[in-house]
PyMOL CGO cylinders between C-alpha atoms (Angstrom):
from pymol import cmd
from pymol.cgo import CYLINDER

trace = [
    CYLINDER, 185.98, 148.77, 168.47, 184.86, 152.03, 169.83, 0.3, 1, 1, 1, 1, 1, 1,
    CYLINDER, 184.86, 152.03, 169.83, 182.03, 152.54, 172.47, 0.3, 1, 1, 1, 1, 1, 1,
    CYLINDER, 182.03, 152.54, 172.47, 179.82, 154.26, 169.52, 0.3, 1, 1, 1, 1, 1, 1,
    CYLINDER, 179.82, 154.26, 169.52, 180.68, 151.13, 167.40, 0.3, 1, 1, 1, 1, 1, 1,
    CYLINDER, 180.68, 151.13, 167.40, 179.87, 148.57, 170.21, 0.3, 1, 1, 1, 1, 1, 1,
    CYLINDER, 179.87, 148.57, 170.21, 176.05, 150.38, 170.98, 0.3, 1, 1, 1, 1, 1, 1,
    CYLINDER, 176.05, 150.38, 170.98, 175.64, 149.87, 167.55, 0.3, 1, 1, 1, 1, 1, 1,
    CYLINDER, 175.64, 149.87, 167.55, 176.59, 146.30, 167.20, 0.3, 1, 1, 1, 1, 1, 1,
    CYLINDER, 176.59, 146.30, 167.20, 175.15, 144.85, 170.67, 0.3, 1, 1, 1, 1, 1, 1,
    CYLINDER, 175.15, 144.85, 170.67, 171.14, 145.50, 170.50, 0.3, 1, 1, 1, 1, 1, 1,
    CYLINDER, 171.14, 145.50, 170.50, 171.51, 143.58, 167.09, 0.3, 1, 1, 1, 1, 1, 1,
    CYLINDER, 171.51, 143.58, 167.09, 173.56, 140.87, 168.21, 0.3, 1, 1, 1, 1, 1, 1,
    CYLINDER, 173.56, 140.87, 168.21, 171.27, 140.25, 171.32, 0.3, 1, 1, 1, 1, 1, 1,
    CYLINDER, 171.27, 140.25, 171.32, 167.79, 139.21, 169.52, 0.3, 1, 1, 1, 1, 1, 1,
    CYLINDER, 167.79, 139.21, 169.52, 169.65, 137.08, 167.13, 0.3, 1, 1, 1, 1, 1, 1,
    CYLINDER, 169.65, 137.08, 167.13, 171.50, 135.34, 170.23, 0.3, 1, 1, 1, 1, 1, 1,
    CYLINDER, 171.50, 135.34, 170.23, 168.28, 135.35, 171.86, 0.3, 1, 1, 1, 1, 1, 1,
    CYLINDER, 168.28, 135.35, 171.86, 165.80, 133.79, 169.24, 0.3, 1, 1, 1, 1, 1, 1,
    CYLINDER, 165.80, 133.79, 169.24, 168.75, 130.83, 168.74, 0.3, 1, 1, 1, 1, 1, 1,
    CYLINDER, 168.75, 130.83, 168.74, 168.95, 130.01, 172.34, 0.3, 1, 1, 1, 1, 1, 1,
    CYLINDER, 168.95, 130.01, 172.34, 164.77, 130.01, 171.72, 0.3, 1, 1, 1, 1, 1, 1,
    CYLINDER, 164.77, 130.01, 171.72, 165.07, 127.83, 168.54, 0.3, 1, 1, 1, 1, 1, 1,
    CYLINDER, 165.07, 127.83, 168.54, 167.53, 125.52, 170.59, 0.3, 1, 1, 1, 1, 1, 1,
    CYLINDER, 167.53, 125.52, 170.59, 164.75, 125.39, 173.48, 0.3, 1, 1, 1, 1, 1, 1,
    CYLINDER, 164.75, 125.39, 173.48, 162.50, 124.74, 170.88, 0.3, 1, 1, 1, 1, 1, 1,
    CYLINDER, 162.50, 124.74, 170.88, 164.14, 122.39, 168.76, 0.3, 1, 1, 1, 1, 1, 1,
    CYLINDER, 164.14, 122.39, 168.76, 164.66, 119.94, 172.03, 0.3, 1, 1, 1, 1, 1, 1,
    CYLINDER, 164.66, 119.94, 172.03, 160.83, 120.43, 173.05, 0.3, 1, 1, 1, 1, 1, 1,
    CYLINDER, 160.83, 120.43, 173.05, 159.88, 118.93, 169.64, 0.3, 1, 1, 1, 1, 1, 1,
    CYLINDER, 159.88, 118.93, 169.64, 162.08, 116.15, 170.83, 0.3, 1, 1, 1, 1, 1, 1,
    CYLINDER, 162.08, 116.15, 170.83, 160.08, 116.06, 174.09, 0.3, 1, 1, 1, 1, 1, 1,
    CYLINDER, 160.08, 116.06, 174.09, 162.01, 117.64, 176.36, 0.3, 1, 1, 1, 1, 1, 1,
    CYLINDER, 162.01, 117.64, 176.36, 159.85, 118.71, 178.93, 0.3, 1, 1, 1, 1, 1, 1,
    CYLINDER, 159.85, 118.71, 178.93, 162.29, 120.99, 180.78, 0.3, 1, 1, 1, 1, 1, 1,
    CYLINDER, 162.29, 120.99, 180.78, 163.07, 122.71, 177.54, 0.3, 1, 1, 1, 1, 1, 1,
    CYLINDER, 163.07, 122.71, 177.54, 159.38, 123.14, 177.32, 0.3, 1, 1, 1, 1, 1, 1,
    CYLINDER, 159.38, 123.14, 177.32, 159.57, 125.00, 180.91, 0.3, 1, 1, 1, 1, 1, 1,
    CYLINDER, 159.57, 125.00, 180.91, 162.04, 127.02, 180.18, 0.3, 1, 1, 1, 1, 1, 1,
    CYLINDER, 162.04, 127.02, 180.18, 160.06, 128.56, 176.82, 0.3, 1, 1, 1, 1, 1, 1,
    CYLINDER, 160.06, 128.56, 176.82, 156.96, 128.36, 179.23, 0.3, 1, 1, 1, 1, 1, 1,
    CYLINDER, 156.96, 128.36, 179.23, 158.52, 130.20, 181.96, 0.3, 1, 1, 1, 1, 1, 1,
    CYLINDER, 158.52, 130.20, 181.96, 160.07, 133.04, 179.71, 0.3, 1, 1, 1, 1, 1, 1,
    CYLINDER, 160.07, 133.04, 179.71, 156.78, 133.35, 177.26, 0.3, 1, 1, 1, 1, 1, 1,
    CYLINDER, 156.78, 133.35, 177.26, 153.93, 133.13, 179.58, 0.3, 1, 1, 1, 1, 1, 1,
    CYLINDER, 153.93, 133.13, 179.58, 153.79, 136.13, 181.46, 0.3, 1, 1, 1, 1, 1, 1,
    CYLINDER, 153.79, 136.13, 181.46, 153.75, 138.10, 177.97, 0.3, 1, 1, 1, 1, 1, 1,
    CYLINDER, 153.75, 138.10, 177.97, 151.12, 136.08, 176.52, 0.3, 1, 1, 1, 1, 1, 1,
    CYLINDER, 151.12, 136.08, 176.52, 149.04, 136.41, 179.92, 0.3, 1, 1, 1, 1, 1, 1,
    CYLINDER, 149.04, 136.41, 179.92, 149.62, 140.40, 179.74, 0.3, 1, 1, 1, 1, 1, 1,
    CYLINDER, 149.62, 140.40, 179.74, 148.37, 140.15, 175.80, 0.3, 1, 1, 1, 1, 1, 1,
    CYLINDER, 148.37, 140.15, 175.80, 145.49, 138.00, 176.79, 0.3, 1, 1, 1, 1, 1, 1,
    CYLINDER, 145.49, 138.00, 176.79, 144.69, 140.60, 179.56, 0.3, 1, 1, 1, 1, 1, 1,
    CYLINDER, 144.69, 140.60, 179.56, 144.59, 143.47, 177.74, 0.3, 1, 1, 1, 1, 1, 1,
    CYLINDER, 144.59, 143.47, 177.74, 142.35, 141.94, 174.87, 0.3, 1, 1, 1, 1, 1, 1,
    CYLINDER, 142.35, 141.94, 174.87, 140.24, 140.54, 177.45, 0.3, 1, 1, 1, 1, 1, 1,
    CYLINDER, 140.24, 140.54, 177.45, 140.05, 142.69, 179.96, 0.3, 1, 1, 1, 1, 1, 1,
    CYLINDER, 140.05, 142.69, 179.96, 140.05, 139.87, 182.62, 0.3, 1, 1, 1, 1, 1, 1,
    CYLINDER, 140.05, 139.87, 182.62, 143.46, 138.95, 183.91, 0.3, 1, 1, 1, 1, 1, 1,
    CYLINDER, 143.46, 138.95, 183.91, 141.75, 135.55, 185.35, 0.3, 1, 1, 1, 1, 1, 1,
    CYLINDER, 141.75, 135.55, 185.35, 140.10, 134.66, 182.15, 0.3, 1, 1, 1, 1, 1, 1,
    CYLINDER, 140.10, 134.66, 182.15, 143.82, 136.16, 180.84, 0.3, 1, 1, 1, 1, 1, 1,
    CYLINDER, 143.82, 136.16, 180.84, 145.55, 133.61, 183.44, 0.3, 1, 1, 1, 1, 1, 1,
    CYLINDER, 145.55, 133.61, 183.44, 142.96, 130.52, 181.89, 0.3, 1, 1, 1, 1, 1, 1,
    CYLINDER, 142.96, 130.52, 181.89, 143.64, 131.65, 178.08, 0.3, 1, 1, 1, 1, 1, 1,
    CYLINDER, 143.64, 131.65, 178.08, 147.22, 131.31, 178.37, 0.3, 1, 1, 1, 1, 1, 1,
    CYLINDER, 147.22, 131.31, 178.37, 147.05, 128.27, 180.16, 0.3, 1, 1, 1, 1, 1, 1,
    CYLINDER, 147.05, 128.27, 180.16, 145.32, 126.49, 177.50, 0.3, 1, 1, 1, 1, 1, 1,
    CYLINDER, 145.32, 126.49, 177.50, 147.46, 128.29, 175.02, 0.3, 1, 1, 1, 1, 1, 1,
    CYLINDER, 147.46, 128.29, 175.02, 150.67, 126.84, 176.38, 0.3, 1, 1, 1, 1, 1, 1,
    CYLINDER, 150.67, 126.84, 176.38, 148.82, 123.16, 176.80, 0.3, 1, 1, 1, 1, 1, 1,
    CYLINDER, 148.82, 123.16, 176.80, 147.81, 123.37, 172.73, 0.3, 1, 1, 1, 1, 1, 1,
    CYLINDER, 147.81, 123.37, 172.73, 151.29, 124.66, 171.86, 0.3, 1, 1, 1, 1, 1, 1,
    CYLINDER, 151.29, 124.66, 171.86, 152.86, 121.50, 173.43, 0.3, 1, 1, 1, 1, 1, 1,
    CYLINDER, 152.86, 121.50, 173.43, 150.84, 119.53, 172.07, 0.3, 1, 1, 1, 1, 1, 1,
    CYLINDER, 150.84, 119.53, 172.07, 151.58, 121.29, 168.88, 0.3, 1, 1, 1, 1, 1, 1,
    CYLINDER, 151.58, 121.29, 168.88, 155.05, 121.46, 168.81, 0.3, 1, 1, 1, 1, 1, 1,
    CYLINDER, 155.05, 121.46, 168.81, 156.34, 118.69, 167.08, 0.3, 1, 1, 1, 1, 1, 1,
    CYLINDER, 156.34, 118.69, 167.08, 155.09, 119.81, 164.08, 0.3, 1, 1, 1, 1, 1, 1,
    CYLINDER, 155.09, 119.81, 164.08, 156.25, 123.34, 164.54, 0.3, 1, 1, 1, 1, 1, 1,
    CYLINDER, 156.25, 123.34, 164.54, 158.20, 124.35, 161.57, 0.3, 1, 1, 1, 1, 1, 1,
    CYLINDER, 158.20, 124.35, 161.57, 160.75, 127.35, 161.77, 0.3, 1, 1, 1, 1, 1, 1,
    CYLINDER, 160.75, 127.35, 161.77, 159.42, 129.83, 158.75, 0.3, 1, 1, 1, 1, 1, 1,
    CYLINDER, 159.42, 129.83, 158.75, 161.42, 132.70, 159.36, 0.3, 1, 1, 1, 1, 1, 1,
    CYLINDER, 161.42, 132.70, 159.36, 159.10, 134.30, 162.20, 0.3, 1, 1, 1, 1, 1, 1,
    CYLINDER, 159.10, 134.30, 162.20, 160.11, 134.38, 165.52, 0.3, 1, 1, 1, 1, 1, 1,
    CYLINDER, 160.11, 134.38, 165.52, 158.84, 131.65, 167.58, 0.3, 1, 1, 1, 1, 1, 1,
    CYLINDER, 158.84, 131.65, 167.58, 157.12, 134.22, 169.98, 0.3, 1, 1, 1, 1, 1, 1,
    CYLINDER, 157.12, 134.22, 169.98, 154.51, 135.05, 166.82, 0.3, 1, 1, 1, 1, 1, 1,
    CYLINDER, 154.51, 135.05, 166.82, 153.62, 131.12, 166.43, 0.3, 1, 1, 1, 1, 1, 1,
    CYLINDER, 153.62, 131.12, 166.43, 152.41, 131.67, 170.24, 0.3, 1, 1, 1, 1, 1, 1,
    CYLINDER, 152.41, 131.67, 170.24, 150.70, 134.99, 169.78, 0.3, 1, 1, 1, 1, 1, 1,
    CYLINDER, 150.70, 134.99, 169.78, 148.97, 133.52, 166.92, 0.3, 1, 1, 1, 1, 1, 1,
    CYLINDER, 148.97, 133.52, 166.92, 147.56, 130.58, 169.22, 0.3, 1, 1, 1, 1, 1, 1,
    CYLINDER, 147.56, 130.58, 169.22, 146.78, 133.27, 172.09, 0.3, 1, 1, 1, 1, 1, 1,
    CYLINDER, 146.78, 133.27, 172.09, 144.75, 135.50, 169.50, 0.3, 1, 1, 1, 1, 1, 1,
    CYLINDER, 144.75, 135.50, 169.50, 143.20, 132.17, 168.32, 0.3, 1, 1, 1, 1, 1, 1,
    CYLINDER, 143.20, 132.17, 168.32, 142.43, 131.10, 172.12, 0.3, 1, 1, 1, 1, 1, 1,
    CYLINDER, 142.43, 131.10, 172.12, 141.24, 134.81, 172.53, 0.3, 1, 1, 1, 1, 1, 1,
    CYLINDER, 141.24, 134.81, 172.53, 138.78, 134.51, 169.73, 0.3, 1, 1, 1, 1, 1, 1,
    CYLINDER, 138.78, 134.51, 169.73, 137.46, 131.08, 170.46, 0.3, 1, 1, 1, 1, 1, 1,
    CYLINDER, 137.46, 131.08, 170.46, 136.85, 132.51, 173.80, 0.3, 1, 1, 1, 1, 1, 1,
    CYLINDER, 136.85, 132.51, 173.80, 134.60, 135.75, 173.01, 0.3, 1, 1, 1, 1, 1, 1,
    CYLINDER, 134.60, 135.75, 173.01, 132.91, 132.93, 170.66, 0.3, 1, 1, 1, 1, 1, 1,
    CYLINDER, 132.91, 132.93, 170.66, 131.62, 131.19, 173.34, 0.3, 1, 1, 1, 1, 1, 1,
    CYLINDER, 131.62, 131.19, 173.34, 131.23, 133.60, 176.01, 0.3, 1, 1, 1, 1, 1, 1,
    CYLINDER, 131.23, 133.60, 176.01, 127.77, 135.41, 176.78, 0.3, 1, 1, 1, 1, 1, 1,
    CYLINDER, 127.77, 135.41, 176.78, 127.58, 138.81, 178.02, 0.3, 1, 1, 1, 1, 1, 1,
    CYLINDER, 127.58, 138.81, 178.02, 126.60, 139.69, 181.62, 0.3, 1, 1, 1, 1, 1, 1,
    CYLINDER, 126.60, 139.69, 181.62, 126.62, 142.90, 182.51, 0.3, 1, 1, 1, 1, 1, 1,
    CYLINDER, 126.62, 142.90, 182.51, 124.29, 143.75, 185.78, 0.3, 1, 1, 1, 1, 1, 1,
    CYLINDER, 124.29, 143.75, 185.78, 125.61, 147.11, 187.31, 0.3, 1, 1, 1, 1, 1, 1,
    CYLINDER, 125.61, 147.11, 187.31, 122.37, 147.67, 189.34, 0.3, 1, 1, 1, 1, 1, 1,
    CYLINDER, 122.37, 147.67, 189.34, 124.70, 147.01, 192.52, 0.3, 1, 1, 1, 1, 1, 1,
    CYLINDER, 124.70, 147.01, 192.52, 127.73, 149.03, 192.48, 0.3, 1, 1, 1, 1, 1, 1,
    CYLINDER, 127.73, 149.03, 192.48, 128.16, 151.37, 195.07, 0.3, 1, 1, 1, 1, 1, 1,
    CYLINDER, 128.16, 151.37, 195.07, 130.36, 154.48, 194.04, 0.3, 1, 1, 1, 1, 1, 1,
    CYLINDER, 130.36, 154.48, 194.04, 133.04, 154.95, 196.49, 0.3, 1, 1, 1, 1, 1, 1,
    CYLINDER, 133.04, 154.95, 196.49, 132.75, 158.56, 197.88, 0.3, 1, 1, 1, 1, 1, 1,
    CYLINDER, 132.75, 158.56, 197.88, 136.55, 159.43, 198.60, 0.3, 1, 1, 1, 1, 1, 1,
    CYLINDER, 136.55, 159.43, 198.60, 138.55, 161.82, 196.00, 0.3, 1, 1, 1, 1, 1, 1,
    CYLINDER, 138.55, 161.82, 196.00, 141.37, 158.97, 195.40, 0.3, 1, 1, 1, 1, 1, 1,
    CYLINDER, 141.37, 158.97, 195.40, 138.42, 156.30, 194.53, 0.3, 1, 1, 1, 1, 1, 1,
    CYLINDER, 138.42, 156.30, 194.53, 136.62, 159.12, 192.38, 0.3, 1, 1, 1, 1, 1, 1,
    CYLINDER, 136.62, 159.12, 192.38, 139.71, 159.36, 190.31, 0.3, 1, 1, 1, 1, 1, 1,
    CYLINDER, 139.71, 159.36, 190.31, 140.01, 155.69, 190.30, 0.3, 1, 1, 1, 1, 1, 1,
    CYLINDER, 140.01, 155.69, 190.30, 136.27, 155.42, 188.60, 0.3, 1, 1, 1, 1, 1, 1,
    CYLINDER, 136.27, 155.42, 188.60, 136.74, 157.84, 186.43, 0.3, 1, 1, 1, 1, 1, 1,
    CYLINDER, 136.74, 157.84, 186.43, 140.21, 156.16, 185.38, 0.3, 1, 1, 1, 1, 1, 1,
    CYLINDER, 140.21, 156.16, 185.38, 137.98, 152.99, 185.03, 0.3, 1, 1, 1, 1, 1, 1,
    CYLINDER, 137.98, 152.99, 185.03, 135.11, 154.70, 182.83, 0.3, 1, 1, 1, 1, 1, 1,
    CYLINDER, 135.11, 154.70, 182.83, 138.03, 156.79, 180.48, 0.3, 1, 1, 1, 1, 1, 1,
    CYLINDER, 138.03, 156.79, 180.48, 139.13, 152.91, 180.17, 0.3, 1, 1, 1, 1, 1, 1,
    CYLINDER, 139.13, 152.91, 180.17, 135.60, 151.27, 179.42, 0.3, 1, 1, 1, 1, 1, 1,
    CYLINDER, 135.60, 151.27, 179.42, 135.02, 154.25, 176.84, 0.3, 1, 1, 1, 1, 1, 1,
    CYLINDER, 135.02, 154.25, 176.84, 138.24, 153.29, 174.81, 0.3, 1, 1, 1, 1, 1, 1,
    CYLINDER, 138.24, 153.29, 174.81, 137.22, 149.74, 175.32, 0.3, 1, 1, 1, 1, 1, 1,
    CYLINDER, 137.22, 149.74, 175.32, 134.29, 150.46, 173.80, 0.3, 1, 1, 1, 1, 1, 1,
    CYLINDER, 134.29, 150.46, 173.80, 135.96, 152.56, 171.27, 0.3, 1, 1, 1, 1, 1, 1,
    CYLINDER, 135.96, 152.56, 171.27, 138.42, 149.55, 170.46, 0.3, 1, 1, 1, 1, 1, 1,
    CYLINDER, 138.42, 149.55, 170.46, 135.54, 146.59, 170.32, 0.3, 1, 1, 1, 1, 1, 1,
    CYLINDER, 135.54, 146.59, 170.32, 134.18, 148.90, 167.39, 0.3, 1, 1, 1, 1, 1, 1,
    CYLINDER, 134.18, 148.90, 167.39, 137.17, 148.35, 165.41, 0.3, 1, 1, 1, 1, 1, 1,
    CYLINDER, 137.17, 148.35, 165.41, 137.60, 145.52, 162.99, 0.3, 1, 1, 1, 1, 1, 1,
    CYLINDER, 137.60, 145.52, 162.99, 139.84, 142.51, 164.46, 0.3, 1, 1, 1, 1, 1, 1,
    CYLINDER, 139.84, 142.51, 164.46, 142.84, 143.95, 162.47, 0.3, 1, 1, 1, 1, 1, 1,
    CYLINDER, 142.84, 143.95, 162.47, 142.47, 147.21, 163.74, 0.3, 1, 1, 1, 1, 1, 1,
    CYLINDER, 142.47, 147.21, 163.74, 142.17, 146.00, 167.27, 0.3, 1, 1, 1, 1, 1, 1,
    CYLINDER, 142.17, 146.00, 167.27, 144.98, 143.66, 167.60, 0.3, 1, 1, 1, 1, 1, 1,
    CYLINDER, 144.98, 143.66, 167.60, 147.65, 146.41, 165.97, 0.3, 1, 1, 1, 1, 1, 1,
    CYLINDER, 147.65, 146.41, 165.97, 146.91, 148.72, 168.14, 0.3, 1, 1, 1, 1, 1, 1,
    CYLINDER, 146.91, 148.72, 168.14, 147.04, 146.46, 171.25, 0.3, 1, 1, 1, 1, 1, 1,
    CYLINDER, 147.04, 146.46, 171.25, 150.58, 144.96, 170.06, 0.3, 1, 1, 1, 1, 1, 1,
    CYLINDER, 150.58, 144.96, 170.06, 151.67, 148.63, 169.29, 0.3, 1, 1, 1, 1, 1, 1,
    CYLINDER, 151.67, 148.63, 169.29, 150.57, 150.73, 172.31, 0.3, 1, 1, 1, 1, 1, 1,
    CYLINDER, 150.57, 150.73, 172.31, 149.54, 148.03, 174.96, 0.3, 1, 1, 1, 1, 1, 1,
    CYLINDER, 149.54, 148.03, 174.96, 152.25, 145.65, 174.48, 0.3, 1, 1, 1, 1, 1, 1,
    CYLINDER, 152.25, 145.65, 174.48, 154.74, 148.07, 173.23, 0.3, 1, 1, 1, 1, 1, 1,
    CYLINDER, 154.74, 148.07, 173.23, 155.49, 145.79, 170.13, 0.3, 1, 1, 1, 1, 1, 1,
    CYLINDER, 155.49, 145.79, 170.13, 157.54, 147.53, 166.99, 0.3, 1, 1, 1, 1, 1, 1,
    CYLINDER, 157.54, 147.53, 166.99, 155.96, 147.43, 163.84, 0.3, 1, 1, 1, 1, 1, 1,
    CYLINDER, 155.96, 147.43, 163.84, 158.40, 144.56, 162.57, 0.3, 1, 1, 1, 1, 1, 1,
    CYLINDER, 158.40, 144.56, 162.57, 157.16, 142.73, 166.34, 0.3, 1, 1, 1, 1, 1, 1,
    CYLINDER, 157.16, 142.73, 166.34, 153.80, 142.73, 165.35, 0.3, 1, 1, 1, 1, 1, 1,
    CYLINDER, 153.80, 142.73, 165.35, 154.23, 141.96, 161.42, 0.3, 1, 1, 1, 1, 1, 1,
    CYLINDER, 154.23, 141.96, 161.42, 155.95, 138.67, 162.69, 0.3, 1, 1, 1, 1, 1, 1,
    CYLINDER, 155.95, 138.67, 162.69, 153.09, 138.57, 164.84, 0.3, 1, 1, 1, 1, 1, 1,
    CYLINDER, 153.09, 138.57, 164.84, 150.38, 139.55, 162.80, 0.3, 1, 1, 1, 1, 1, 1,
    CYLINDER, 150.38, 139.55, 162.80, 152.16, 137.46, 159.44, 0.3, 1, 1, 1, 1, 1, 1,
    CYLINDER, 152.16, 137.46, 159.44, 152.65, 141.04, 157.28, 0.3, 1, 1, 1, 1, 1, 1,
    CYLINDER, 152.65, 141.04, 157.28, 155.45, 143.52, 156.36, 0.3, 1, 1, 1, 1, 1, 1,
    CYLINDER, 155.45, 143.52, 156.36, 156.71, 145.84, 158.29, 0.3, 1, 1, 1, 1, 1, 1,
    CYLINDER, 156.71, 145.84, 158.29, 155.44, 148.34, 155.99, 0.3, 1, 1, 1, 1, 1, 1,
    CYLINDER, 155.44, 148.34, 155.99, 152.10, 146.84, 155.65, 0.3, 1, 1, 1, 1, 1, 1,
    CYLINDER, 152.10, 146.84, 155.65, 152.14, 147.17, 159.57, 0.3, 1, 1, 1, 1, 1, 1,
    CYLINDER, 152.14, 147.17, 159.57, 152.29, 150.71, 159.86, 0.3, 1, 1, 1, 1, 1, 1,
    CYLINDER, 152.29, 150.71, 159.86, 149.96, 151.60, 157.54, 0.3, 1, 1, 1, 1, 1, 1,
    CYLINDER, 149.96, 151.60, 157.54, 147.67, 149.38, 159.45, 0.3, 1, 1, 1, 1, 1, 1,
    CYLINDER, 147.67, 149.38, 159.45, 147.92, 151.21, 162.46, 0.3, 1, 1, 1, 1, 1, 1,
    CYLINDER, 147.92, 151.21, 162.46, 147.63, 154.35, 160.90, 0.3, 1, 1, 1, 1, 1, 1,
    CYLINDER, 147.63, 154.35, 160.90, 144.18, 153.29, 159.72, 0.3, 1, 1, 1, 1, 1, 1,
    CYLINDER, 144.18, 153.29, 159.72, 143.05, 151.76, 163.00, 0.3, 1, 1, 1, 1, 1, 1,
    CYLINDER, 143.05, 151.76, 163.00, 144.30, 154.95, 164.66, 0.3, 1, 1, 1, 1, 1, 1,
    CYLINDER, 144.30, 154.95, 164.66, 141.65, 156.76, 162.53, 0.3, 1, 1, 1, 1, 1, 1,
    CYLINDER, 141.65, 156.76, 162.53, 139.07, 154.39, 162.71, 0.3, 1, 1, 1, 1, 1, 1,
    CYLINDER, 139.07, 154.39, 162.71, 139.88, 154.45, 166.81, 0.3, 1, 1, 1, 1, 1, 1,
    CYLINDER, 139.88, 154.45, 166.81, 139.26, 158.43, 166.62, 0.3, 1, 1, 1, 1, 1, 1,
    CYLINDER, 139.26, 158.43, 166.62, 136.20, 158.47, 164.47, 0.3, 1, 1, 1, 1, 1, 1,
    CYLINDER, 136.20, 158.47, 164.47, 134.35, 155.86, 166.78, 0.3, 1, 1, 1, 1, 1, 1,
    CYLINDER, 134.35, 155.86, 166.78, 135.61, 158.18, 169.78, 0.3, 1, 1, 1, 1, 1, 1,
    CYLINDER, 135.61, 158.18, 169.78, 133.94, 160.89, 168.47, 0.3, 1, 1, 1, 1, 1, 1,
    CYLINDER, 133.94, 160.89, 168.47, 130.78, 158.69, 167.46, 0.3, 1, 1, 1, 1, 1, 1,
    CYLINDER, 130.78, 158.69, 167.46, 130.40, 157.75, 170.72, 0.3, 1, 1, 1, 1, 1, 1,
    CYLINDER, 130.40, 157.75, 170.72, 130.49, 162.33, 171.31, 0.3, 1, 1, 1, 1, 1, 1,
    CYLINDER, 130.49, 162.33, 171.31, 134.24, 162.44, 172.78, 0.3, 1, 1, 1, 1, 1, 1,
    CYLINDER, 134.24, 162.44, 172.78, 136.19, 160.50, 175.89, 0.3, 1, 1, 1, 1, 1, 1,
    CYLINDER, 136.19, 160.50, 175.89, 134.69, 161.62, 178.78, 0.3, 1, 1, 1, 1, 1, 1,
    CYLINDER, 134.69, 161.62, 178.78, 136.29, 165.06, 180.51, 0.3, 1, 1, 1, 1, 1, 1,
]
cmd.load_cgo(trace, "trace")
């Protein structure tokens, strides 16, 4: 075999070695094998905690989420059932569930009466890198749920389109038309809101 033909051969091979050694991990966890259960911890959880983060906003509420996420999903795992998704979706789905459930029961608090603006160039940039953030923020809690969580897997996460239909339980194709939408609905509540700030 060629170089050409090995490049071509080797990112496919990987994921499909990958998600077996997963469904092995998993398979013994339904069992109750707690070190299994650490090892799928261990290799998940600091995805699921940057996921949780960026729909949150709050890496320590992020850090709490997945937590419970990873508590529910072993007590849930001997009734997981391999359907043809990667086991990585199953746990997205109980992070966006966790995620939800959280902005459910959380009230907001906003009191800004006692910030005090830095007055150096570096920490100028810094809060107007923080407000180009809380505009898109904005921007994105606008969106419909959908919307939202495609374009968080897609540009955030850096998820391909067949990632997040695993994820999100769609086709591929369905995917991208998705985030084509939310892409538009994302500009037209940028502009609603008169532009990102210069």
């Amino acid at each position: 075999m060629n170089q050409m033909e090995a490049s071509r051969t080797t990112p496919v091979a990987e994921p499909v070695a990958d998600e077996q050694l997963v469904l092995n991990l998993v398979d013994r966890a339904k069992a109750g094998d707690a070190e299994a259960f650490g090892r799928i911890y261990d290799r998940f959880q600091p995805e699921i905690v940057r996921y949780l983060t960026h729909r949150t906003g709050d890496a320590e509420a992020a850090q709490d989420l997945a937590q419970q996420v990873f508590l529910k999903a072993w007590q849930a795992i001997p009734r997981y059932e391999h359907r043809g998704a990667p086991f990585r979706a199953w746990l997205y789905r109980m992070a966006h569930n966790q995620m939800v459930d959280h902005f459910r029961a959380r009230r907001p608090t906003v009191d800004v009466a006692d910030v005090d603006l830095p007055e150096d160039p570096e920490a100028e940039t810094l809060v107007l890198t923080q407000e180009m953030h809380g505009y898109l923020r904005s921007a994105l809690e606008r969106l419909s749920e959908d919307h939202r969580q495609v374009l968080v897997l897609r540009f955030l996460m850096e998820k391909s389109a067949r990632e997040i239909g695993d994820i999100m339980g769609r086709k591929e194709v369905t995917i991208r038309g998705l985030q084509m939408r939310a892409l538009q609905a994302l500009r037209r509540e940028i502009e609603a809101m008169g532009g990102l700030p210069a």
